[in-house]
Each structure stands twice: as C-alpha cells, then as structure tokens.
N, CA, C and O atoms as CSV, one atom per row, in Angstrom:
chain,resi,resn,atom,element,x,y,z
A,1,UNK,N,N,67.965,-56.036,28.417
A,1,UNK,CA,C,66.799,-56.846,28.685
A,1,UNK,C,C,65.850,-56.884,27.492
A,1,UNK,O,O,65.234,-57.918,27.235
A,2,UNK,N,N,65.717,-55.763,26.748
A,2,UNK,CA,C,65.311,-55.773,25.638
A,2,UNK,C,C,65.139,-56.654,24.222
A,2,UNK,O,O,64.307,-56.860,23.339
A,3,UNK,N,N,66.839,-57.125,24.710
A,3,UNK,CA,C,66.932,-58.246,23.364
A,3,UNK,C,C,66.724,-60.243,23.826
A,3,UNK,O,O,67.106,-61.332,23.399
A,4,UNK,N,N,66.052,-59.793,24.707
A,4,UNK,CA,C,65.734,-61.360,25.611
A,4,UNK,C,C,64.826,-62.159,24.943
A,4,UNK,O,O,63.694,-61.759,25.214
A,5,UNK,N,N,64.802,-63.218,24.106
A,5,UNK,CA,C,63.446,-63.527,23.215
A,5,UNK,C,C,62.851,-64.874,24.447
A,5,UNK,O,O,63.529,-65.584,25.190
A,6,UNK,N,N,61.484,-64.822,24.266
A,6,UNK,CA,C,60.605,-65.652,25.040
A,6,UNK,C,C,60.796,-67.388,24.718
A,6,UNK,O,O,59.812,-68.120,24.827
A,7,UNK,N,N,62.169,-67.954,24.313
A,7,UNK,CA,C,62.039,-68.993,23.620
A,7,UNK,C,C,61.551,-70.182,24.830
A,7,UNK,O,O,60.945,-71.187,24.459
A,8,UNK,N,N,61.812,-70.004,25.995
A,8,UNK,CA,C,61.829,-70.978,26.927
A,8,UNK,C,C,60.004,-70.820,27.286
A,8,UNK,O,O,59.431,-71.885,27.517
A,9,UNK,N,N,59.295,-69.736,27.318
A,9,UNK,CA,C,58.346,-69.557,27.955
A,9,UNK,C,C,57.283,-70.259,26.248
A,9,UNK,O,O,56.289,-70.984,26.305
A,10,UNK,N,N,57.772,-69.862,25.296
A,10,UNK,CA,C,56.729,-70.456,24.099
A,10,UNK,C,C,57.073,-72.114,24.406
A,10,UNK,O,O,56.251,-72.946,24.789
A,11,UNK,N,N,58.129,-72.282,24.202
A,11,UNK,CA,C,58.306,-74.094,24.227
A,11,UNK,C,C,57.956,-74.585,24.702
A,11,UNK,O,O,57.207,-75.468,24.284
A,12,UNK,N,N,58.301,-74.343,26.312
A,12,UNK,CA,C,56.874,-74.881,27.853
A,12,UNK,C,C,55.630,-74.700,26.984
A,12,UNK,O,O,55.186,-75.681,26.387
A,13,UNK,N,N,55.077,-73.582,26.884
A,13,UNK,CA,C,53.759,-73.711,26.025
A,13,UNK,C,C,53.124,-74.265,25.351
A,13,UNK,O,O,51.963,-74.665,25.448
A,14,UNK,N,N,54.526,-74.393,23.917
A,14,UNK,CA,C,53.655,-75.668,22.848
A,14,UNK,C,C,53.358,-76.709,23.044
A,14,UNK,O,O,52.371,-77.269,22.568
A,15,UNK,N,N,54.678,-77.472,24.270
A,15,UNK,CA,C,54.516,-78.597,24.428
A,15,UNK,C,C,53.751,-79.080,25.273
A,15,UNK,O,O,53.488,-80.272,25.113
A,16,UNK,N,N,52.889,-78.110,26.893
A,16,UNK,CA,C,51.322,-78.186,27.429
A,16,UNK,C,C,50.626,-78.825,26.426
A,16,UNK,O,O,50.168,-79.966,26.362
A,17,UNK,N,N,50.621,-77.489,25.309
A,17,UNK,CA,C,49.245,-78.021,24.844
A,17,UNK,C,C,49.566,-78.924,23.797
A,17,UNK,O,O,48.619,-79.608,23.408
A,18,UNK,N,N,50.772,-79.115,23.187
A,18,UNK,CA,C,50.452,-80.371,22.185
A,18,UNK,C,C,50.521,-81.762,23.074
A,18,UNK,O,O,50.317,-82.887,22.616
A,19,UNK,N,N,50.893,-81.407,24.609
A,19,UNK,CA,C,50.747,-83.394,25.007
A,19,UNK,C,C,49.511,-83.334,25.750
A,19,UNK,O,O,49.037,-84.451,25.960
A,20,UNK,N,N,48.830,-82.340,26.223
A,20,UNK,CA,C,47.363,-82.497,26.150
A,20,UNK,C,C,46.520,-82.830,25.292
A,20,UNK,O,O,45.896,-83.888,25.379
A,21,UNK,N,N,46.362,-81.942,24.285
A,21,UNK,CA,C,45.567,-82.374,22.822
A,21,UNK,C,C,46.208,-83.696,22.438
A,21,UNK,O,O,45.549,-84.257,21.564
A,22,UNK,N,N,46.962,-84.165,22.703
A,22,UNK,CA,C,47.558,-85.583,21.956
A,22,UNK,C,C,46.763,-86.620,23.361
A,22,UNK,O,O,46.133,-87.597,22.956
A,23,UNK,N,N,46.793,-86.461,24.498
A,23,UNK,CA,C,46.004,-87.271,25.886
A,23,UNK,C,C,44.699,-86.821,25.123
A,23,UNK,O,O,44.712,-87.489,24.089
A,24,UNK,N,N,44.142,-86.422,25.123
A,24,UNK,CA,C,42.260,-86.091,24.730
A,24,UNK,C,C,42.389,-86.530,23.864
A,24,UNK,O,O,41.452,-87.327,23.850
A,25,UNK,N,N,43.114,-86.701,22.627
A,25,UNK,CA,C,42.400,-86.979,21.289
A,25,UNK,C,C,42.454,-88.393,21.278
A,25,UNK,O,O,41.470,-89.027,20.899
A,26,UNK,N,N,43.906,-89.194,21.797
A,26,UNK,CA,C,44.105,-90.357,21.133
A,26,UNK,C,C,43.647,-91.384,22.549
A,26,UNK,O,O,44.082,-92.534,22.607
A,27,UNK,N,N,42.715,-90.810,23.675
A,27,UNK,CA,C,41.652,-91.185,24.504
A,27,UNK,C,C,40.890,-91.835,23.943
A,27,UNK,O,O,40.798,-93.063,23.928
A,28,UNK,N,N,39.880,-90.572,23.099
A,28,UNK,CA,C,38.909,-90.221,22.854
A,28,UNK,C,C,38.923,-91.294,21.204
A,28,UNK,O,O,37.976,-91.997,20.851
A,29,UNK,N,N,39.924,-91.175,20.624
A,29,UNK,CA,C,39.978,-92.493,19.664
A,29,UNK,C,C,39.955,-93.745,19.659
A,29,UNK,O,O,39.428,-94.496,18.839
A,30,UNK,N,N,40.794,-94.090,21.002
A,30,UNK,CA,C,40.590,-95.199,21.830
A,30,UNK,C,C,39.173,-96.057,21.723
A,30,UNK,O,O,38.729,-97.108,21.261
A,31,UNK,N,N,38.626,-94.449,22.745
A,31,UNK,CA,C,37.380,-95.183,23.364
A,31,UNK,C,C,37.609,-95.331,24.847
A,31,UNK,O,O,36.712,-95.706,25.601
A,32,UNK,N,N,38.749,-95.049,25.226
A,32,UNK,CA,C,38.980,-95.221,26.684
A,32,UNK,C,C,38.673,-94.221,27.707
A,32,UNK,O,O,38.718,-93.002,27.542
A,33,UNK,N,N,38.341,-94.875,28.833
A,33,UNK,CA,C,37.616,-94.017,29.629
A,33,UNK,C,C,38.459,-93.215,30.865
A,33,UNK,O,O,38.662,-93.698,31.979
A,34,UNK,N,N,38.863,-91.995,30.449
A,34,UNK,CA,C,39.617,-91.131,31.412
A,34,UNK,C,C,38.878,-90.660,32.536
A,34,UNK,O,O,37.934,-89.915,32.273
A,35,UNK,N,N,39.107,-90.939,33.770
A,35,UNK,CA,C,38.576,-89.706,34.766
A,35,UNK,C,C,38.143,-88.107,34.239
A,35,UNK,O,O,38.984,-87.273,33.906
A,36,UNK,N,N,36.940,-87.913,34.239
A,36,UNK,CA,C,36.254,-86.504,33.844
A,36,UNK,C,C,37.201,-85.513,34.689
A,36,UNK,O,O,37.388,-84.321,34.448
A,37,UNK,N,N,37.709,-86.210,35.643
A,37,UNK,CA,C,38.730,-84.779,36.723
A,37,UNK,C,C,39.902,-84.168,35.582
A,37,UNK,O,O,40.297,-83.010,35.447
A,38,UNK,N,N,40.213,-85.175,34.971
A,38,UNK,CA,C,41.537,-85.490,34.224
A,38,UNK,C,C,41.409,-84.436,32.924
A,38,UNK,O,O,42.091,-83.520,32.463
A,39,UNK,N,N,40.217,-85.058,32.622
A,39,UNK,CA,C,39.925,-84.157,31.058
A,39,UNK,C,C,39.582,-82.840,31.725
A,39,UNK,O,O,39.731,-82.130,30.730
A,40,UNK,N,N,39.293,-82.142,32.518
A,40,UNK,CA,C,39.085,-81.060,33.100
A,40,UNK,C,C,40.209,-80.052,33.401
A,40,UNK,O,O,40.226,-78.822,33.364
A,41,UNK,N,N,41.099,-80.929,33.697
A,41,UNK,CA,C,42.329,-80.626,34.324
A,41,UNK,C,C,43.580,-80.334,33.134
A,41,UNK,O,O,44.445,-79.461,33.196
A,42,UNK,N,N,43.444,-81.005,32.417
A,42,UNK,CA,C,43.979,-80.865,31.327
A,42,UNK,C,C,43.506,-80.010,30.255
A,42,UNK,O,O,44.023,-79.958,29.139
A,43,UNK,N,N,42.282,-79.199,30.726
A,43,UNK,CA,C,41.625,-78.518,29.272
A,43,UNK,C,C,41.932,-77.253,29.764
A,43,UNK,O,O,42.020,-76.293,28.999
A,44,UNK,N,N,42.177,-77.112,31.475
A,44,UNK,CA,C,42.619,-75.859,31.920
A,44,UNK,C,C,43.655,-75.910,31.751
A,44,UNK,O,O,43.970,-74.720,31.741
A,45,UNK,N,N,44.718,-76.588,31.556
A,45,UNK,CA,C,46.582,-76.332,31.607
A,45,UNK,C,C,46.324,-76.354,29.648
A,45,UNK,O,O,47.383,-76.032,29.109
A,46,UNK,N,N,45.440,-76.590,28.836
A,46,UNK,CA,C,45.858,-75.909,27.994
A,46,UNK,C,C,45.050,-74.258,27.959
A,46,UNK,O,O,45.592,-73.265,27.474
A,47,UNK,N,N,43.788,-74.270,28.531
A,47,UNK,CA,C,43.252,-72.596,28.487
A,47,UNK,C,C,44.395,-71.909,28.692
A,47,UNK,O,O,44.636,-70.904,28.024
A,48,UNK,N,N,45.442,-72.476,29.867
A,48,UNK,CA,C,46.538,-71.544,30.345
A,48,UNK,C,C,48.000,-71.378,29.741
A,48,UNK,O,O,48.882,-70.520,29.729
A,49,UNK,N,N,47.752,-72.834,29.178
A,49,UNK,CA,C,49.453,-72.445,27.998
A,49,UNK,C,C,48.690,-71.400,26.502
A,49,UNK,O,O,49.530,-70.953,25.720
A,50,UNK,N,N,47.510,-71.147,26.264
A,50,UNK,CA,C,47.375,-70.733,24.997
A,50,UNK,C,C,47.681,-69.007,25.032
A,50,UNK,O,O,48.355,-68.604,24.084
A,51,UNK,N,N,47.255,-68.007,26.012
A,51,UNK,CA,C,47.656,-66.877,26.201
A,51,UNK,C,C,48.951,-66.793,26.198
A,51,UNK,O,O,49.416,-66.102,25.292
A,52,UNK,N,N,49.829,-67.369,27.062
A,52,UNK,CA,C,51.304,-67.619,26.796
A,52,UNK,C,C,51.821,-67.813,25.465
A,52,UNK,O,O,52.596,-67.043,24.896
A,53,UNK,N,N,51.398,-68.778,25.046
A,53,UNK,CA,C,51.863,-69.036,23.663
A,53,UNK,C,C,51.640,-67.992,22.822
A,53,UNK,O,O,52.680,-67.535,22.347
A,54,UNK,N,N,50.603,-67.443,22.466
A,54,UNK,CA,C,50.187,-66.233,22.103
A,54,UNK,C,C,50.702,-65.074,22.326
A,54,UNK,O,O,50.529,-64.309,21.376
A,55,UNK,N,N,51.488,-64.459,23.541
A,55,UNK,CA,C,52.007,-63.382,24.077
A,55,UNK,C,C,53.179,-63.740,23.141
A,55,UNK,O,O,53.339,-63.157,22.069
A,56,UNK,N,N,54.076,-64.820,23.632
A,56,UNK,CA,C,55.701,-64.965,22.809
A,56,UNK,C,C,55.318,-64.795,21.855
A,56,UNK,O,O,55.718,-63.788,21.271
A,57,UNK,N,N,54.249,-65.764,21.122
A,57,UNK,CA,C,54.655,-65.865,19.863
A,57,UNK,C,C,54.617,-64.401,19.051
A,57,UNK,O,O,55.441,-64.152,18.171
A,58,UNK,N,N,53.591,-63.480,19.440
A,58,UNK,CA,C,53.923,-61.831,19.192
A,58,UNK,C,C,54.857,-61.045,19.564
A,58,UNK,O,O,55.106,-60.076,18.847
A,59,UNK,N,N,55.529,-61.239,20.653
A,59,UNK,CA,C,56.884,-60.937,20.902
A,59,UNK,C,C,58.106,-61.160,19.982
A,59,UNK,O,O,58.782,-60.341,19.358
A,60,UNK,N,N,58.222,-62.930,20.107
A,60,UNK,CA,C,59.021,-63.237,19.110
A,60,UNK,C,C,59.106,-62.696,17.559
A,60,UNK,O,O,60.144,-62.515,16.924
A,61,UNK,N,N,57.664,-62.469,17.075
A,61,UNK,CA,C,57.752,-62.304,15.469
A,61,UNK,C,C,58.016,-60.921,15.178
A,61,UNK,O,O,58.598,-60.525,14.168
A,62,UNK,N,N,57.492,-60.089,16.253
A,62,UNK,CA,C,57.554,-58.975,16.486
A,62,UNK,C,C,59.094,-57.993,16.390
A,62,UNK,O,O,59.544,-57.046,15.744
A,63,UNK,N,N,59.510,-58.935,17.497
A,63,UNK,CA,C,60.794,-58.708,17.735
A,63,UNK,C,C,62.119,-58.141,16.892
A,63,UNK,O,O,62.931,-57.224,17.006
A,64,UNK,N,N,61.816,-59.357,15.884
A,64,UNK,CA,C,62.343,-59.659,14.458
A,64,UNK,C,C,62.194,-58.789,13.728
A,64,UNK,O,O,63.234,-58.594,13.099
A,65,UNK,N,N,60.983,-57.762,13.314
A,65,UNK,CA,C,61.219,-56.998,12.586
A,65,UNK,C,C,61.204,-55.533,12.658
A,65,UNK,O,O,60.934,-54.729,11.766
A,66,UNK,N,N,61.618,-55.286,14.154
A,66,UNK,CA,C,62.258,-54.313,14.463
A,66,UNK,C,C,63.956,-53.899,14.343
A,66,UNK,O,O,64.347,-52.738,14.225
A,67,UNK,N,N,64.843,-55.089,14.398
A,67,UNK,CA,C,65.868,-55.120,13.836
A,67,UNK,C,C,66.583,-54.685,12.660
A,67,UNK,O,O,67.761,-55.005,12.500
C-alpha cells in the first residue's frame, strides 16, 4: 500500500480548479453576468480541490525521493 501514488486524487484536483478558475475568469472578461450562487459555489469546490492538491502533490514529490 505504500507504493500507491495519489495520481487519480491530484488530477480530479487540478482539473476542479483549473475549470473553475477558467468559468470565473473568462466570465469575468466577458462581462457576463453569472448567478452570485454559481460564483460561490465554485470558489468552494476550488477551497476544496486546493488541500487535496496540496496533500498529493507532497506525497507524490515526496515519494520519489525516498526511493
């Protein structure tokens, strides 16, 4: 169990928050007007992919140079 790397749990992760930040930004470049529920909702599913991402990604690098 030891040698199990987090690749599935970082990827879900990056990709939360990079298609969130990509919905807010290219909104917000627009000019278009999103439901405030939406931008809310989306700023928490990235608060919650960033600890995740963060855990693997120290796992993963980690991992590596214990080998």
């Amino acid at each position: 169990m030891k040698n199990v790397k987090p690749t599935k749990a970082w990827t879900i992760s990056l990709l939360v928050i990079s298609i969130c930040t990509l919905i807010i930004s290219i909104t917000n470049i627009i000019g278009a007007d999103i439901p405030d529920m939406l931008k809310r909702i989306l700023g928490v599913a990235e608060l919650v992919a960033l600890p995740v991402l963060a855990y693997t990604s120290v796992k993963m690098f980690t991992g590596r140079d214990k080998q």
